[in-house]
N, CA, C and O of each residue as an XYZ file, in Angstrom:
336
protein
N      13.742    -31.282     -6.358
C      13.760    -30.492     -7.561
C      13.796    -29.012     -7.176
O      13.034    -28.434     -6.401
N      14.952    -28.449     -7.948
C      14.689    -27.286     -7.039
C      13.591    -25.940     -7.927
O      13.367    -25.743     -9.121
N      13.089    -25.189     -6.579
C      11.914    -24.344     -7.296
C      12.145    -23.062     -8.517
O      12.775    -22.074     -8.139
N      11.793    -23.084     -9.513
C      11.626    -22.242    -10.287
C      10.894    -20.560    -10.116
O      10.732    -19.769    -11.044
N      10.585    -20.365     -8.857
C      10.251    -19.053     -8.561
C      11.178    -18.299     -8.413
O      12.339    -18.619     -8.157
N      10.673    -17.044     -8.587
C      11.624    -16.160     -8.900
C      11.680    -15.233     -7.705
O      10.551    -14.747     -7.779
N      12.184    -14.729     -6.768
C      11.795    -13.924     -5.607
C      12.407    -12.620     -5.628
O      13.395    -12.825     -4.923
N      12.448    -11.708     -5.893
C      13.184    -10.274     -5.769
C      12.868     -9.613     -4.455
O      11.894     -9.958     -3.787
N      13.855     -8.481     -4.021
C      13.329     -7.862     -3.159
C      14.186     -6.230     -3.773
O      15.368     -6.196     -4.117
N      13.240     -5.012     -3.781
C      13.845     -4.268     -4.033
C      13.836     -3.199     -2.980
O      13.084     -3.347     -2.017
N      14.638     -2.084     -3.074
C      14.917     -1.049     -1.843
C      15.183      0.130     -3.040
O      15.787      0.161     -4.112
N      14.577      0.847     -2.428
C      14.895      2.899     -2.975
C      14.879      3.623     -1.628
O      14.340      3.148     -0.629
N      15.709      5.190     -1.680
C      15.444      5.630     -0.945
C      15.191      6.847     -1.412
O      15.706      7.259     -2.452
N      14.122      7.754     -0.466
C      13.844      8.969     -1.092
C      13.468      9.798      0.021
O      12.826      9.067      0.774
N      13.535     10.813      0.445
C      12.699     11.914      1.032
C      11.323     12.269      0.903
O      11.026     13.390      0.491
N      10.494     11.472      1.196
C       9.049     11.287      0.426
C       8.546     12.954      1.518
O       7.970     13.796      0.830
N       8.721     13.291      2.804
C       8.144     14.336      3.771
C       9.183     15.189      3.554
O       9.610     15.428      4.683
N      10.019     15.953      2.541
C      10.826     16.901      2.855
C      11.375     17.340      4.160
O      11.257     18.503      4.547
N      11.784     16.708      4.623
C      12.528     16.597      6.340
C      13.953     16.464      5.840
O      14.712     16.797      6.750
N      14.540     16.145      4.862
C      16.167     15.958      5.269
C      16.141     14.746      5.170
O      17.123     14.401      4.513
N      15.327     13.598      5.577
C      15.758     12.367      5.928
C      14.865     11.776      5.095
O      13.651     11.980      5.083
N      15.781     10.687      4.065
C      14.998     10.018      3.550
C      14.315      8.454      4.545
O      14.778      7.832      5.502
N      12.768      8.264      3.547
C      12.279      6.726      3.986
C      12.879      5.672      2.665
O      13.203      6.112      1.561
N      12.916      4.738      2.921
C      13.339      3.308      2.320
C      11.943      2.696      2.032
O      11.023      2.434      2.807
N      12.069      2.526      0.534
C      11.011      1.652      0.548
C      11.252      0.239      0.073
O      12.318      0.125     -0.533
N      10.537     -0.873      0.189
C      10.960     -2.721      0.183
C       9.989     -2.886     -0.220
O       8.920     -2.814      0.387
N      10.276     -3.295     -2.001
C       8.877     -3.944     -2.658
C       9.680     -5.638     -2.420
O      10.893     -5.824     -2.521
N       8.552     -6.824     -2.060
C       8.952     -7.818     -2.265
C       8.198     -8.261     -3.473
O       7.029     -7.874     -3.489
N       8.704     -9.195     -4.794
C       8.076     -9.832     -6.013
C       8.635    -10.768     -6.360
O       9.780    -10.746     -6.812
N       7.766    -12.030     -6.183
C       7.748    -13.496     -7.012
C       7.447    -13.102     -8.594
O       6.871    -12.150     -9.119
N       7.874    -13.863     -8.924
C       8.079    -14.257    -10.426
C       7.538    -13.098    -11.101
O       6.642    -13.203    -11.939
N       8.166    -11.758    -10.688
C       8.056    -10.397    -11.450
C       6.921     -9.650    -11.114
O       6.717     -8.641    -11.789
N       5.873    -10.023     -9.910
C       4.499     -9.768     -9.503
C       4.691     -8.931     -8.176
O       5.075     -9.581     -7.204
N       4.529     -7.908     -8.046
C       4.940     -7.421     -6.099
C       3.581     -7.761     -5.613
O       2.380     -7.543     -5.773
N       4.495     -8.446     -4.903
C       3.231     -9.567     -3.755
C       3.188     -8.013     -2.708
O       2.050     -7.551     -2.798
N       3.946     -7.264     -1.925
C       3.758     -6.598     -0.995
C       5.091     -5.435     -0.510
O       6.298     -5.668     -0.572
N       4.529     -4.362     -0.106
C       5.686     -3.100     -0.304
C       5.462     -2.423      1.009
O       4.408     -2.020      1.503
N       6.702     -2.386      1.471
C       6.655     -1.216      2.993
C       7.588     -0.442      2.779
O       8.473     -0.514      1.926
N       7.297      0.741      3.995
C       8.475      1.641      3.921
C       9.327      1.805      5.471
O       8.630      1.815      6.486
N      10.478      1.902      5.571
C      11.038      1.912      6.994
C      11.297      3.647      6.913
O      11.748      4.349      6.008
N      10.902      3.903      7.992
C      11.752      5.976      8.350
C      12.405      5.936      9.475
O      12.447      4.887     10.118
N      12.879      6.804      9.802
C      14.294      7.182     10.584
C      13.281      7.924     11.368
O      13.455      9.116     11.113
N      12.217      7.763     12.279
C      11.722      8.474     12.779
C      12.637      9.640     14.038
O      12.025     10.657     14.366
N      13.978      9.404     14.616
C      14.692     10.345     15.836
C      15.581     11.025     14.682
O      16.241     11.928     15.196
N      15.809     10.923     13.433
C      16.658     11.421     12.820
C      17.687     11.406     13.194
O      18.295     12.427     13.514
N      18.300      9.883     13.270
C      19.238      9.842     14.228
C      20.523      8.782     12.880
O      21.736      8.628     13.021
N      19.717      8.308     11.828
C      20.477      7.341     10.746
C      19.896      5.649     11.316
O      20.127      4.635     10.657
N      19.331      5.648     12.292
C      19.227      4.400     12.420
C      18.094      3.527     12.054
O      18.147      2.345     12.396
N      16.967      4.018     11.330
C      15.763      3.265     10.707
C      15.335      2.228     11.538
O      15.868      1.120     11.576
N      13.793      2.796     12.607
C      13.616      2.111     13.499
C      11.877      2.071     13.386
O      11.103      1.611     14.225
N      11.630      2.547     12.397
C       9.768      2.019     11.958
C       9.248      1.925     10.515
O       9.234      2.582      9.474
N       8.726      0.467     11.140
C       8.509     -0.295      9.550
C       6.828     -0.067      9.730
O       6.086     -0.366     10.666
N       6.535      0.642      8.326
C       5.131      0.989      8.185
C       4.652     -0.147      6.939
O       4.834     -0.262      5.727
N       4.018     -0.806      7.895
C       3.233     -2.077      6.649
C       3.621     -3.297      7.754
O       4.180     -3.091      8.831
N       3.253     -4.434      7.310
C       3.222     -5.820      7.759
C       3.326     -6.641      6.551
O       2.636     -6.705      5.534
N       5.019     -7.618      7.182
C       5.345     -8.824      6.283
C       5.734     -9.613      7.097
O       6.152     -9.433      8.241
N       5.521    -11.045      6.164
C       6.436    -12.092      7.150
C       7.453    -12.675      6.241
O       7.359    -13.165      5.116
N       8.523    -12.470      7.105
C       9.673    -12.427      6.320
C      10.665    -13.403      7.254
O      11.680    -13.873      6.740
N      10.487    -13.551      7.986
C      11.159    -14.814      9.241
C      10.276    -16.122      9.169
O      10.061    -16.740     10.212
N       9.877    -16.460      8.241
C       9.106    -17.926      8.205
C       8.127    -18.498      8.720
O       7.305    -19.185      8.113
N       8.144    -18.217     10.063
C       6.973    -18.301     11.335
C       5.816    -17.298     10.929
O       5.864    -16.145     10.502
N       4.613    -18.264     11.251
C       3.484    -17.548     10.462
C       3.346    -16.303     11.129
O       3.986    -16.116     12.164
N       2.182    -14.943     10.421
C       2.048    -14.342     10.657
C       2.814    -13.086     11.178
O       3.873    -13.712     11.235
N       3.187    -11.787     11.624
C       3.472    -10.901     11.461
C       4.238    -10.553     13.104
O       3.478    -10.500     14.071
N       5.419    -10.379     13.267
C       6.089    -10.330     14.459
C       6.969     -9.293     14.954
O       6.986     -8.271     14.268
N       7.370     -9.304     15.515
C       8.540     -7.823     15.916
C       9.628     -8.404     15.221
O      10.332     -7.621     14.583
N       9.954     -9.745     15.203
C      11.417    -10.240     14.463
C      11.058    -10.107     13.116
O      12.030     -9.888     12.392
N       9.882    -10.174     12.496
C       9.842     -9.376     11.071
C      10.491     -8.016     10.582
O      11.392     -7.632      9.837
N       9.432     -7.461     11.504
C      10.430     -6.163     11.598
C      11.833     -5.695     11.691
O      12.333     -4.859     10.938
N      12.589     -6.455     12.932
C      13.711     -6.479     12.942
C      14.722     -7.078     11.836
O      15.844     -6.650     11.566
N      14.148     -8.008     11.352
C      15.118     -8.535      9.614
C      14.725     -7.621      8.850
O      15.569     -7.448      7.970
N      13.452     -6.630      8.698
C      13.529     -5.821      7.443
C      14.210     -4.508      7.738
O      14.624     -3.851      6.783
N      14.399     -3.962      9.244
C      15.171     -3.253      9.863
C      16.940     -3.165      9.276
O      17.587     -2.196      8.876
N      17.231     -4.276      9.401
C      18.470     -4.618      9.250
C      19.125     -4.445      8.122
O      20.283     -4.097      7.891
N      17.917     -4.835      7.204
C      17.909     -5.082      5.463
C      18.247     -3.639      5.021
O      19.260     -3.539      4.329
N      17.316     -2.079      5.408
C      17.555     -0.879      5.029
C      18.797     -0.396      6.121
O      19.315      0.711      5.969
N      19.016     -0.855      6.681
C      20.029     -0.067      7.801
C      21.424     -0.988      6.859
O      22.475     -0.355      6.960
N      21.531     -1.941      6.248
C      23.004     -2.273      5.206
C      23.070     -1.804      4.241
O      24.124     -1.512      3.675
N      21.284     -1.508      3.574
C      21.100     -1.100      2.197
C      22.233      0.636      2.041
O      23.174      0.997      1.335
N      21.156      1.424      3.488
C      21.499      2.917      3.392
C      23.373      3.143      3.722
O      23.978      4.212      3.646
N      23.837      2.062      4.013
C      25.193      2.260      4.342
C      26.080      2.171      2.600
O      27.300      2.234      2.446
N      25.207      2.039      1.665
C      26.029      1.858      0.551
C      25.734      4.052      0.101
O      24.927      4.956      0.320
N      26.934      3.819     -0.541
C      27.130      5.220     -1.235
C      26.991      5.312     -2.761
O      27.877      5.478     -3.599
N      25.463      5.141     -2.944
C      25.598      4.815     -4.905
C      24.855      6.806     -5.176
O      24.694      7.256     -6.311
């Protein structure tokens, strides 16, 4: 039967430190509730978004990993390539 939850994941980006460079932020929310929210920054100012501030597990395997990181890495580094 398949599940009736609802899973969103959302992304903004903003200049939260007036530096020039915006951070990305990733709220994740089941059935309209944000279970949990991080932000990735461009810490070398280089475009490539390489630190995720917060802990999720987002690769299936329990608990909190560098390959977490690296899928939510990936997620703002396709997001910031759009031009809206």
């Amino acid at each position: 039967m398949p599940s009736k939850t609802k899973t969103e994941i959302r992304l903004s980006a903003q200049d939260f430190t007036g530096d020039g460079t915006p951070e990305v932020v990733v709220e994740f929310y089941k059935n309209g509730e944000m279970e949990y929210a991080l932000s990735v920054s461009d810490t070398n100012k280089d475009g490539k978004f390489d630190t995720v501030s917060g802990e999720v597990d987002v690769d299936g395997k329990p608990g909190h990993q560098k390959r977490d990181d690296a899928v939510v890495i990936a997620l703002v580094r396709a997001f910031m390539k759009f031009k809206l």
